[in-house]
CHARMM internal coordinates of N, CA and C (Angstrom, degrees):
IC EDIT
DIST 1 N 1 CA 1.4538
DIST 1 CA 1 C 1.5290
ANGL 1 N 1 CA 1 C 107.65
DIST 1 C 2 N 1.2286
ANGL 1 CA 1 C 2 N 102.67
DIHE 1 N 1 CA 1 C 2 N 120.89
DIST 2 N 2 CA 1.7745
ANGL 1 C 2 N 2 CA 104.92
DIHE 1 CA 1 C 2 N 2 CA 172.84
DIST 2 CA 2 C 1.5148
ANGL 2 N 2 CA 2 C 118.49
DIHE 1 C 2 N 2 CA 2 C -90.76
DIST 2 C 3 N 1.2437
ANGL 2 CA 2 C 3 N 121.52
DIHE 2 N 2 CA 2 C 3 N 161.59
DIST 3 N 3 CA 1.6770
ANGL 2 C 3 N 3 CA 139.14
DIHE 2 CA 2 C 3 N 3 CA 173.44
DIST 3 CA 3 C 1.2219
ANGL 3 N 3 CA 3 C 105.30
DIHE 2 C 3 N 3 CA 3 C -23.66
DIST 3 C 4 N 1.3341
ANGL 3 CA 3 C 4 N 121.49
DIHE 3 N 3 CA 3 C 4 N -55.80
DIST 4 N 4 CA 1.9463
ANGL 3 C 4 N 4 CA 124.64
DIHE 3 CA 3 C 4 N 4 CA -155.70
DIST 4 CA 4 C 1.2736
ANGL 4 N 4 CA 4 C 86.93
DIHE 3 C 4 N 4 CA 4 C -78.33
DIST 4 C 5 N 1.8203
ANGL 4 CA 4 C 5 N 132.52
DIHE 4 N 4 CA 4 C 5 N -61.11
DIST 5 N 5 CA 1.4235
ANGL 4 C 5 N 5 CA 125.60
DIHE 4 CA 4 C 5 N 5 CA -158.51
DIST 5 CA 5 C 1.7596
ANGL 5 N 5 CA 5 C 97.08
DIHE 4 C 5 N 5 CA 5 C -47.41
DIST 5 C 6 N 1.3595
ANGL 5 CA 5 C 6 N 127.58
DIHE 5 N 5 CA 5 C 6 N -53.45
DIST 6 N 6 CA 0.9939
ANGL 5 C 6 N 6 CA 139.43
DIHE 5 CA 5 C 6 N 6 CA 152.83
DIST 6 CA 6 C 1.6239
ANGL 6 N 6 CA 6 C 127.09
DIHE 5 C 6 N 6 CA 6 C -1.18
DIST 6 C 7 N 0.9921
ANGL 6 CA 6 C 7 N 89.87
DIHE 6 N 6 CA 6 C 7 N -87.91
DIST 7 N 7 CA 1.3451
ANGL 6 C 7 N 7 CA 118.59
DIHE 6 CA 6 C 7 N 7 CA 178.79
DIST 7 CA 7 C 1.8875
ANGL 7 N 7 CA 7 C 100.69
DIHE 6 C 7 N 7 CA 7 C -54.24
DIST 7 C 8 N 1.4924
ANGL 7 CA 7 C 8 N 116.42
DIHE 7 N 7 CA 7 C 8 N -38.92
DIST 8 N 8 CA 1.8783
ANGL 7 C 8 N 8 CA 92.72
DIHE 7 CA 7 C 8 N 8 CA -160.50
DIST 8 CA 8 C 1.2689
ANGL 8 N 8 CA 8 C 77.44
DIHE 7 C 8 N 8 CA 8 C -93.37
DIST 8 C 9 N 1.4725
ANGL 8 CA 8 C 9 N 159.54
DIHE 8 N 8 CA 8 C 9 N -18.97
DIST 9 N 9 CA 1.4918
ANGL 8 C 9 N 9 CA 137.23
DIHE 8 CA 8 C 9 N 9 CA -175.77
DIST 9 CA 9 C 1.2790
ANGL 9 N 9 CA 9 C 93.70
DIHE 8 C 9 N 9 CA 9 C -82.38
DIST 9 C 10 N 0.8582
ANGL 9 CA 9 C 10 N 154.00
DIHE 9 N 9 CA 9 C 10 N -34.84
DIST 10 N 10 CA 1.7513
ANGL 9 C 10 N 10 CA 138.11
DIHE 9 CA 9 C 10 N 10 CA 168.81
DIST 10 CA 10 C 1.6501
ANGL 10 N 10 CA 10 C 104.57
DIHE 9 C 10 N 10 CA 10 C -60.68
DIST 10 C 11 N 1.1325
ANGL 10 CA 10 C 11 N 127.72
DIHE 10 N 10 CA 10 C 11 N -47.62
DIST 11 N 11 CA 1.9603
ANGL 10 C 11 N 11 CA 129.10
DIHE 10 CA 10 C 11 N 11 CA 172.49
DIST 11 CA 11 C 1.6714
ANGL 11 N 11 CA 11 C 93.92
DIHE 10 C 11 N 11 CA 11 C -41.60
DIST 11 C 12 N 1.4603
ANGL 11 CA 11 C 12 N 94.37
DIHE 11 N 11 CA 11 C 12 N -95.11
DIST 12 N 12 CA 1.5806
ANGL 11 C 12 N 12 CA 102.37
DIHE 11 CA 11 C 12 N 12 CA 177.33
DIST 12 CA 12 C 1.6927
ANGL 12 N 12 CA 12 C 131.41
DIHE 11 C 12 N 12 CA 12 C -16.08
DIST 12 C 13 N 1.1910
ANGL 12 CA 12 C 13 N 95.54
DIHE 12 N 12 CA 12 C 13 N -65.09
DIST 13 N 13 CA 1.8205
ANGL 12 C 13 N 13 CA 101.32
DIHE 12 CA 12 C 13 N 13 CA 159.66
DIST 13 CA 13 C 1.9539
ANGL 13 N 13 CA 13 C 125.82
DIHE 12 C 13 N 13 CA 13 C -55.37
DIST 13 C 14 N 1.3799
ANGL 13 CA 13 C 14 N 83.00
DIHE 13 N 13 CA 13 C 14 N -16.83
DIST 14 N 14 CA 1.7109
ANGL 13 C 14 N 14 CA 94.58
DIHE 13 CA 13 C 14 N 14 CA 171.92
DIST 14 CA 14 C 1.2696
ANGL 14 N 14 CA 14 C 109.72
DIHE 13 C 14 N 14 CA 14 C -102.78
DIST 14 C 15 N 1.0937
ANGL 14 CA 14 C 15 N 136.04
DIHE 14 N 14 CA 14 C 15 N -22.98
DIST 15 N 15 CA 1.1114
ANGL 14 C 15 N 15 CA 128.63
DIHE 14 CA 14 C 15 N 15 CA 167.22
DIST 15 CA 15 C 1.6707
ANGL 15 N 15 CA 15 C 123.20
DIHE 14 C 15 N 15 CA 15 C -80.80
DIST 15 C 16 N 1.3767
ANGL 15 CA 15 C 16 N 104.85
DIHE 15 N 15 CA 15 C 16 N -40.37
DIST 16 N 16 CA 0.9738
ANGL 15 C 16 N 16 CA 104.55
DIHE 15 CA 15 C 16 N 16 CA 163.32
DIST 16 CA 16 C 1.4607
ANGL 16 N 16 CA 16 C 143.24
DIHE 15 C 16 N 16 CA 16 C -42.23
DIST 16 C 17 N 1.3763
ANGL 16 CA 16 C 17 N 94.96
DIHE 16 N 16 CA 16 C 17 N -32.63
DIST 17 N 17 CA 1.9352
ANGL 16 C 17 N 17 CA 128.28
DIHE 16 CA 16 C 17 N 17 CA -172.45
DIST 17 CA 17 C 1.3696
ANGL 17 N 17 CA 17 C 83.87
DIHE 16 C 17 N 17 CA 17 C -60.29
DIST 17 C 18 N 1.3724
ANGL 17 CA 17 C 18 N 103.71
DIHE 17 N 17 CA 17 C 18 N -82.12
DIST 18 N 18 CA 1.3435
ANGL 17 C 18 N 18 CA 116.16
DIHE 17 CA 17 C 18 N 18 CA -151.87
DIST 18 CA 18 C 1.6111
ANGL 18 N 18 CA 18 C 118.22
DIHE 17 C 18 N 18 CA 18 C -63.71
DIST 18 C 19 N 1.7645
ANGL 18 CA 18 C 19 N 121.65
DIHE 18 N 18 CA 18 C 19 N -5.10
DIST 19 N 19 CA 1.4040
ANGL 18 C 19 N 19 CA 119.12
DIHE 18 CA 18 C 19 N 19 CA 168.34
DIST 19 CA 19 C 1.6018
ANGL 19 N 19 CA 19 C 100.88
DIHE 18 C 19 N 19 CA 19 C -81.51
DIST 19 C 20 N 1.3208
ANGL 19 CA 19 C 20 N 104.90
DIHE 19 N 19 CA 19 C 20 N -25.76
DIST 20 N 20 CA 1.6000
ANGL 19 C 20 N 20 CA 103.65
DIHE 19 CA 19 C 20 N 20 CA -176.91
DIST 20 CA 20 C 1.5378
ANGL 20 N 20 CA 20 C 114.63
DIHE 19 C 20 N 20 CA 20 C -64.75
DIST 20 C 21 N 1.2420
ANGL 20 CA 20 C 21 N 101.12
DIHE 20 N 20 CA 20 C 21 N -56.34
DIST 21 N 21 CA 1.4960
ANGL 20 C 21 N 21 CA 108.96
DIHE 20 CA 20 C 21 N 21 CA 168.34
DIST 21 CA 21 C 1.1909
ANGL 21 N 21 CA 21 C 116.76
DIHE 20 C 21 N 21 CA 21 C -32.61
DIST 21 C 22 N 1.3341
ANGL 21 CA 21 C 22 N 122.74
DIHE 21 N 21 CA 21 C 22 N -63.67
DIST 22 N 22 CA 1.3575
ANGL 21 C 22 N 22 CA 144.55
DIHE 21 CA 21 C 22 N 22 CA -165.91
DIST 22 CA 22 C 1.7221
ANGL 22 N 22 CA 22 C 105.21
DIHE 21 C 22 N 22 CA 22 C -56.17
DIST 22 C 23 N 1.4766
ANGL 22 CA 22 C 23 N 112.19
DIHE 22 N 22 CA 22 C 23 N -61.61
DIST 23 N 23 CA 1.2812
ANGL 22 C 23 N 23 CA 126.06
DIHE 22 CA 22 C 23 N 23 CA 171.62
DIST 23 CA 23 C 1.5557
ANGL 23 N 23 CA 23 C 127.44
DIHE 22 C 23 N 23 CA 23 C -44.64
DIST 23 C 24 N 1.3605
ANGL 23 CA 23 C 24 N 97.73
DIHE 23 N 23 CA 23 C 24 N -37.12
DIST 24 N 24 CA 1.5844
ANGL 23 C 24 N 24 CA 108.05
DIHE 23 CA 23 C 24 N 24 CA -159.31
DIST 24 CA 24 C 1.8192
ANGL 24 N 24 CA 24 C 84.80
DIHE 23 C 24 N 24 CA 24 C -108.19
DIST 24 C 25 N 1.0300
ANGL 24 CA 24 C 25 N 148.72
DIHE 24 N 24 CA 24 C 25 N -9.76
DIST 25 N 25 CA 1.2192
ANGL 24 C 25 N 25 CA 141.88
DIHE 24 CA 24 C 25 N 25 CA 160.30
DIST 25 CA 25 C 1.4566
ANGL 25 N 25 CA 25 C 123.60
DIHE 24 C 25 N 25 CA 25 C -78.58
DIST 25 C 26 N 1.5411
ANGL 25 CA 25 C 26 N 108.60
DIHE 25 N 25 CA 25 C 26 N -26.54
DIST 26 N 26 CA 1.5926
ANGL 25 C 26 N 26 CA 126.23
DIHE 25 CA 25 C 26 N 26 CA 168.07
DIST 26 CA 26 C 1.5073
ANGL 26 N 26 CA 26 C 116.03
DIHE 25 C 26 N 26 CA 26 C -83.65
DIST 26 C 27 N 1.4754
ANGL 26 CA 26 C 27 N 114.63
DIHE 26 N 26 CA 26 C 27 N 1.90
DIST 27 N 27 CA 1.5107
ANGL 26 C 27 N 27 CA 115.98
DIHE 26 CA 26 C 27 N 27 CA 172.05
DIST 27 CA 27 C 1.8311
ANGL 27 N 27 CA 27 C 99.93
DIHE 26 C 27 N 27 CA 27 C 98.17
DIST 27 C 28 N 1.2315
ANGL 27 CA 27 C 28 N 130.73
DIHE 27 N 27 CA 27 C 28 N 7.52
DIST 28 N 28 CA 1.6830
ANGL 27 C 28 N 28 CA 119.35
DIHE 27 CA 27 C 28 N 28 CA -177.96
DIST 28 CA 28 C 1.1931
ANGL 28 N 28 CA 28 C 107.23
DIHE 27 C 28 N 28 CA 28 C -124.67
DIST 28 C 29 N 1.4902
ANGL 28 CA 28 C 29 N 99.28
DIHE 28 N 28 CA 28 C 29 N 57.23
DIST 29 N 29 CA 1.7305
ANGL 28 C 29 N 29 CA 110.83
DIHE 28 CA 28 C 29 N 29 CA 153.23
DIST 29 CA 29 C 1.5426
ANGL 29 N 29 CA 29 C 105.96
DIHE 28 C 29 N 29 CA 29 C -23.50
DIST 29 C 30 N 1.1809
ANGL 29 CA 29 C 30 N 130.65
DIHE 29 N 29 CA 29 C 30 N -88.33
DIST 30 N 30 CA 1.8944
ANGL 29 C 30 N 30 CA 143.63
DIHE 29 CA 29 C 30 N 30 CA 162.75
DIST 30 CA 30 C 1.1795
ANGL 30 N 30 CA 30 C 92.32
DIHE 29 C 30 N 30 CA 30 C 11.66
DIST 30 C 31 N 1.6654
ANGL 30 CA 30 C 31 N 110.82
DIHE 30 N 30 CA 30 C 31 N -88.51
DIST 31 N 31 CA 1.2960
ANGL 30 C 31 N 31 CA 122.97
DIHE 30 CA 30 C 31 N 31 CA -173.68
DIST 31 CA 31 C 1.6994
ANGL 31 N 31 CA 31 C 127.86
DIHE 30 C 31 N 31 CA 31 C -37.02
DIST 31 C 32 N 1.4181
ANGL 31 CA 31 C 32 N 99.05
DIHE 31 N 31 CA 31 C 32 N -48.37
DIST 32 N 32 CA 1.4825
ANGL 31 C 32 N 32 CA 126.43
DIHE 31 CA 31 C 32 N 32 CA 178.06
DIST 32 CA 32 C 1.9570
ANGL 32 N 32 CA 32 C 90.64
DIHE 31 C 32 N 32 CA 32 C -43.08
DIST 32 C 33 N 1.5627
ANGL 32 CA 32 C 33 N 86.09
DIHE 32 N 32 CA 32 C 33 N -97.50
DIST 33 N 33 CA 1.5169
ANGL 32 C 33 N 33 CA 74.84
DIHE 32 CA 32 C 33 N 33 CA 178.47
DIST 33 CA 33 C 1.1270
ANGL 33 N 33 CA 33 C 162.96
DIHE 32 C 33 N 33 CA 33 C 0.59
DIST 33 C 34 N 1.8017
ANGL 33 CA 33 C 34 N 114.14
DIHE 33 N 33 CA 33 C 34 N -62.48
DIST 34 N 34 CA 1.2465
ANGL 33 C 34 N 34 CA 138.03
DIHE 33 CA 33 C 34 N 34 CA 167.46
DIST 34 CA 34 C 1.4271
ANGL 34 N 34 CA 34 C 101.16
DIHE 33 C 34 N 34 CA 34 C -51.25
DIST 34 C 35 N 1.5699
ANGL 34 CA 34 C 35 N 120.86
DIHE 34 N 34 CA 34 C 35 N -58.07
DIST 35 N 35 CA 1.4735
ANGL 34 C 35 N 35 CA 99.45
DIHE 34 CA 34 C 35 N 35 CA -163.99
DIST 35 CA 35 C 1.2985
ANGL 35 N 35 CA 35 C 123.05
DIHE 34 C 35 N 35 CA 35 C -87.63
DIST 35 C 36 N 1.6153
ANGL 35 CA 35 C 36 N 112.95
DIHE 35 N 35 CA 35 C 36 N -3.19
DIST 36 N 36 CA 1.4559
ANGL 35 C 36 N 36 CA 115.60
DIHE 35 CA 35 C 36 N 36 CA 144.49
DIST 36 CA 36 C 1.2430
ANGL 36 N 36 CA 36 C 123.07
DIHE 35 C 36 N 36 CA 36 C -28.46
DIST 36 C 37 N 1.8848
ANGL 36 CA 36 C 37 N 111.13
DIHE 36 N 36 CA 36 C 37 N -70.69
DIST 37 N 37 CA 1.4676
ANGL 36 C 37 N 37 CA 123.16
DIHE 36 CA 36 C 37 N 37 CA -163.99
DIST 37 CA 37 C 1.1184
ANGL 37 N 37 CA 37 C 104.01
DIHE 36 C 37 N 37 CA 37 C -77.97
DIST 37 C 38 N 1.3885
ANGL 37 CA 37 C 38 N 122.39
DIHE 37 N 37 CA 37 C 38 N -10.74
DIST 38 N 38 CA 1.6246
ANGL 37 C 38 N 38 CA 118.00
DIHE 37 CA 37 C 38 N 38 CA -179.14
DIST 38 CA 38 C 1.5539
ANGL 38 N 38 CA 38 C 108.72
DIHE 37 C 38 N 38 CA 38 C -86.12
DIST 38 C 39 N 1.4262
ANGL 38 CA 38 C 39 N 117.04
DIHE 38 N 38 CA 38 C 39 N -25.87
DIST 39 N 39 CA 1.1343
ANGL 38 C 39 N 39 CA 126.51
DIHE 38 CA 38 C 39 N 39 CA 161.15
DIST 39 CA 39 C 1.5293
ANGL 39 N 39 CA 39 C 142.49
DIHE 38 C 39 N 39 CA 39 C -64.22
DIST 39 C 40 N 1.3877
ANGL 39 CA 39 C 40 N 101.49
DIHE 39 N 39 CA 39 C 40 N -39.05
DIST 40 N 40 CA 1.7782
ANGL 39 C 40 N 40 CA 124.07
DIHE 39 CA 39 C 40 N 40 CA 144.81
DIST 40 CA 40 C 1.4923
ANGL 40 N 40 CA 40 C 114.67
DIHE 39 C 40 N 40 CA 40 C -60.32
DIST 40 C 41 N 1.3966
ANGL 40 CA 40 C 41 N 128.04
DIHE 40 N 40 CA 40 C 41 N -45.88
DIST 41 N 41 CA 1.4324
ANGL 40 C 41 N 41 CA 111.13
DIHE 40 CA 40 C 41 N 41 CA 166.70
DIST 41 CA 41 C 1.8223
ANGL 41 N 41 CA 41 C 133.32
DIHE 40 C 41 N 41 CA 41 C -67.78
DIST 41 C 42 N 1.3877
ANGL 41 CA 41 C 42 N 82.20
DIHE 41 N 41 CA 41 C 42 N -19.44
DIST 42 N 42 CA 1.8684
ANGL 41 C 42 N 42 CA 98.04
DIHE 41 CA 41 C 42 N 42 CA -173.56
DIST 42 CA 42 C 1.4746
ANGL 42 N 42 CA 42 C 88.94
DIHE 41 C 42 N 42 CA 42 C -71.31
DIST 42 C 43 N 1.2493
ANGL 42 CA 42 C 43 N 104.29
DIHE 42 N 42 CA 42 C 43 N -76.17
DIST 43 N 43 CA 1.9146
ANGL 42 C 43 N 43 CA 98.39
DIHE 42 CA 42 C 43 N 43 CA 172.79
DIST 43 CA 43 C 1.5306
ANGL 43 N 43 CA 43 C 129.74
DIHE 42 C 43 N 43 CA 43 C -26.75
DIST 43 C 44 N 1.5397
ANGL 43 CA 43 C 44 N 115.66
DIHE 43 N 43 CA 43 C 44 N -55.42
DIST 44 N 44 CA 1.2880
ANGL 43 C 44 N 44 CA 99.87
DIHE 43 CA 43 C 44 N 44 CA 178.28
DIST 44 CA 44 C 1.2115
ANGL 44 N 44 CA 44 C 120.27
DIHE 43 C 44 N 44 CA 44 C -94.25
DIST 44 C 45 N 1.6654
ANGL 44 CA 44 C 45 N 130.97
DIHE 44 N 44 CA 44 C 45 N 3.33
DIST 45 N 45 CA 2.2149
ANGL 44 C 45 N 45 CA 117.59
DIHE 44 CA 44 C 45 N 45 CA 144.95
DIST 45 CA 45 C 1.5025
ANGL 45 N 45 CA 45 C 102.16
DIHE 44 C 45 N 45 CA 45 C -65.91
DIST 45 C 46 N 1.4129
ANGL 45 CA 45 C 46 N 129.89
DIHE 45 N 45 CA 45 C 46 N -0.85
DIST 46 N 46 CA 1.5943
ANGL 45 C 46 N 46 CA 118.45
DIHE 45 CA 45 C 46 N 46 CA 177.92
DIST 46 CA 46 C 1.3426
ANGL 46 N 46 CA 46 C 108.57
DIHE 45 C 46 N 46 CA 46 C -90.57
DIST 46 C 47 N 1.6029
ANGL 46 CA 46 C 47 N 116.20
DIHE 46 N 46 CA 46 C 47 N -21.56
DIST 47 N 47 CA 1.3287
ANGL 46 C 47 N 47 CA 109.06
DIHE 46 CA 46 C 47 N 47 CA -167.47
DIST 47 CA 47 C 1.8451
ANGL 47 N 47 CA 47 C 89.66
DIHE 46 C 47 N 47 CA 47 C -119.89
DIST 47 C 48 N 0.6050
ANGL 47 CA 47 C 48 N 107.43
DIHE 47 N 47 CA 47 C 48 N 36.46
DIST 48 N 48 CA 1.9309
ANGL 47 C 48 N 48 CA 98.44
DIHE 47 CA 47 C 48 N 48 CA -169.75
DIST 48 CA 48 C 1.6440
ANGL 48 N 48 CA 48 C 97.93
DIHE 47 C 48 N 48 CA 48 C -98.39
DIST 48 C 49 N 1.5684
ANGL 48 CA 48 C 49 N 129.88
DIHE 48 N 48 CA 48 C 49 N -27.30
DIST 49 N 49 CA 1.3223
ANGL 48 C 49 N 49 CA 157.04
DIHE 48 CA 48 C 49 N 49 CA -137.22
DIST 49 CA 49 C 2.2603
ANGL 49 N 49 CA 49 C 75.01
DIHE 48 C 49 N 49 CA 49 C -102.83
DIST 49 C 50 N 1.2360
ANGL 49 CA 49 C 50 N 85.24
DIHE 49 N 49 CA 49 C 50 N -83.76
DIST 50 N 50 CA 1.8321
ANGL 49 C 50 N 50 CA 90.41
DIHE 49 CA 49 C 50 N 50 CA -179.94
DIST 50 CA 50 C 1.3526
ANGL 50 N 50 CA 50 C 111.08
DIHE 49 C 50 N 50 CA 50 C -37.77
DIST 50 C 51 N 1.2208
ANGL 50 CA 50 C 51 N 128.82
DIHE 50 N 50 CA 50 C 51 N -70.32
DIST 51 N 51 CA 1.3382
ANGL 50 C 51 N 51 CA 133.63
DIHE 50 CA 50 C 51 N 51 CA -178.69
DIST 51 CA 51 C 1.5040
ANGL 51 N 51 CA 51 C 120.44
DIHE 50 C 51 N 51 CA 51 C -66.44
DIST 51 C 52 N 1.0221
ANGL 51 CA 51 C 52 N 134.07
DIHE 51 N 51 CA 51 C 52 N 1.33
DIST 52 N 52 CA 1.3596
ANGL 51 C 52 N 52 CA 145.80
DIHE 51 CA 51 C 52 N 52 CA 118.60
DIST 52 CA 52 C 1.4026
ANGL 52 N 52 CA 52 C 119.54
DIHE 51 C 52 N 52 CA 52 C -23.69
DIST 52 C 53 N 1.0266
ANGL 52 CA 52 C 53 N 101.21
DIHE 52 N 52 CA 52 C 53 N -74.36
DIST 53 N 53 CA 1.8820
ANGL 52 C 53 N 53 CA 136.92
DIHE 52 CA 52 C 53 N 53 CA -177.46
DIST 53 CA 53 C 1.6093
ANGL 53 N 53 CA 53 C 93.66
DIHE 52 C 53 N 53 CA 53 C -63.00
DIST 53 C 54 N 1.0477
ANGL 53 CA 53 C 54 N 134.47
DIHE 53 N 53 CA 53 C 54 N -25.66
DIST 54 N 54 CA 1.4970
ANGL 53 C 54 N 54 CA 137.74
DIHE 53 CA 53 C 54 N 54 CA -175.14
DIST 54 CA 54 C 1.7162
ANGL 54 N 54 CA 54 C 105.95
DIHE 53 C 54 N 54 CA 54 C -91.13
DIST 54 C 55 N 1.2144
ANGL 54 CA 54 C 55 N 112.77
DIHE 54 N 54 CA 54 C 55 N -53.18
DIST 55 N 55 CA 1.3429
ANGL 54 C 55 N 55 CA 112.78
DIHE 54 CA 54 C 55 N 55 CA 173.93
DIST 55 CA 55 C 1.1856
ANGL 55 N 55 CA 55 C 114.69
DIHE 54 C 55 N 55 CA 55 C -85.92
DIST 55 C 56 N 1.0507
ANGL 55 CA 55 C 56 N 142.72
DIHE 55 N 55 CA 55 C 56 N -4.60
DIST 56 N 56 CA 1.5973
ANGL 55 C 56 N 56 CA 139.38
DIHE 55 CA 55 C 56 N 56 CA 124.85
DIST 56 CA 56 C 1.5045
ANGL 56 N 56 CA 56 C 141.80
DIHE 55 C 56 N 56 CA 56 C -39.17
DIST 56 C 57 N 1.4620
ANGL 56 CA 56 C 57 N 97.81
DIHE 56 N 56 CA 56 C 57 N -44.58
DIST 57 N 57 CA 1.5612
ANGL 56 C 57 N 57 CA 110.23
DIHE 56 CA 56 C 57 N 57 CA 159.05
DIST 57 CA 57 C 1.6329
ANGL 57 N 57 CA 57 C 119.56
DIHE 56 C 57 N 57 CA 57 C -74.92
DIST 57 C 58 N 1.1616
ANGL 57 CA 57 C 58 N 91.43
DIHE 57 N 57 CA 57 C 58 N -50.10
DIST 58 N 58 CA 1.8032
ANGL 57 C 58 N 58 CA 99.80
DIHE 57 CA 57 C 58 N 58 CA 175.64
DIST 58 CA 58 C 1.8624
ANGL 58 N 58 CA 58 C 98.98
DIHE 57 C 58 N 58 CA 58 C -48.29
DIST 58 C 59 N 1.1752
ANGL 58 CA 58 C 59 N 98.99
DIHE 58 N 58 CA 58 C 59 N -48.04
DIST 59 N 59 CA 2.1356
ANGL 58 C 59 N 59 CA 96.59
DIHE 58 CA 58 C 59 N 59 CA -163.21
DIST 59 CA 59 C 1.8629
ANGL 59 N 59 CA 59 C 92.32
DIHE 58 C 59 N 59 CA 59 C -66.08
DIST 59 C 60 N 1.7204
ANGL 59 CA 59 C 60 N 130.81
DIHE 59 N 59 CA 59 C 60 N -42.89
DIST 60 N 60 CA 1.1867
ANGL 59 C 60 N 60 CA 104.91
DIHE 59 CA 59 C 60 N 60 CA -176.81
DIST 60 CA 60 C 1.4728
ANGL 60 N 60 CA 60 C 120.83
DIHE 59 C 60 N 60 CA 60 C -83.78
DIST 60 C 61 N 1.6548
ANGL 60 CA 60 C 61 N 113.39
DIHE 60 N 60 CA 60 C 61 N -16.41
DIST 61 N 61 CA 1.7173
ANGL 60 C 61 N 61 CA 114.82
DIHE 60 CA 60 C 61 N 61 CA 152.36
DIST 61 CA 61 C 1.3140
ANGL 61 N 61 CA 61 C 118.72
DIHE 60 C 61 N 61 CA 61 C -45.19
DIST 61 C 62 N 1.5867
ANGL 61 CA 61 C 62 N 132.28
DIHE 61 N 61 CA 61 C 62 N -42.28
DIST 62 N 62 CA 1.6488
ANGL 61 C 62 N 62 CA 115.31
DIHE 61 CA 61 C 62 N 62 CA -175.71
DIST 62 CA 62 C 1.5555
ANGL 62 N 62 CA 62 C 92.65
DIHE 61 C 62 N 62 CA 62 C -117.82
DIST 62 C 63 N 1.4772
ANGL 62 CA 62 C 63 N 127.50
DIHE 62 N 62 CA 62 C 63 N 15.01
DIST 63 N 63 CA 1.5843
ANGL 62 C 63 N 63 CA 119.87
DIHE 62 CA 62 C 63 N 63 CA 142.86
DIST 63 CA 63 C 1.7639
ANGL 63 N 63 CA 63 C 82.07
DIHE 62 C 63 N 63 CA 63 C 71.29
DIST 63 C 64 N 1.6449
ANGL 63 CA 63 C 64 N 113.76
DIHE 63 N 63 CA 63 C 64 N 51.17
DIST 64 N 64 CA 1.8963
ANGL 63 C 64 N 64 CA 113.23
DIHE 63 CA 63 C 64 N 64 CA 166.94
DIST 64 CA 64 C 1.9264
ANGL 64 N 64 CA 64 C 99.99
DIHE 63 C 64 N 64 CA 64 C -95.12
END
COOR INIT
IC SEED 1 N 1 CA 1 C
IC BUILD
């Protein structure tokens, strides 16, 4: 995993915070939510590519 992959899941997770905040302080818990989980999914198709690449190495490290 390099710096930038890095770097935009820390943005994303910050941004995210703060729509939540925003949402769930204006009364749309509902709302709140969604862009939580939409935020946990955006993250993991960003990292699914790496962790791929992880269980790939791992399977020719113990030769599965």
């Amino acid at each position: 995993m390099d710096i930038a992959t890095l770097l935009k899941v820390v943005g994303i997770g910050f941004l995210v915070s703060v729509a939540y905040q925003i949402l769930s302080r204006s009364g749309r818990e509902e709302q709140a939510m969604l862009v939580s989980i939409g935020g946990i999914i955006v993250v993991l198709l960003m990292l699914m590519g790496g962790l791929s690449q992880l269980v790939e190495n791992l399977r020719e490290l113990f030769g599965i």
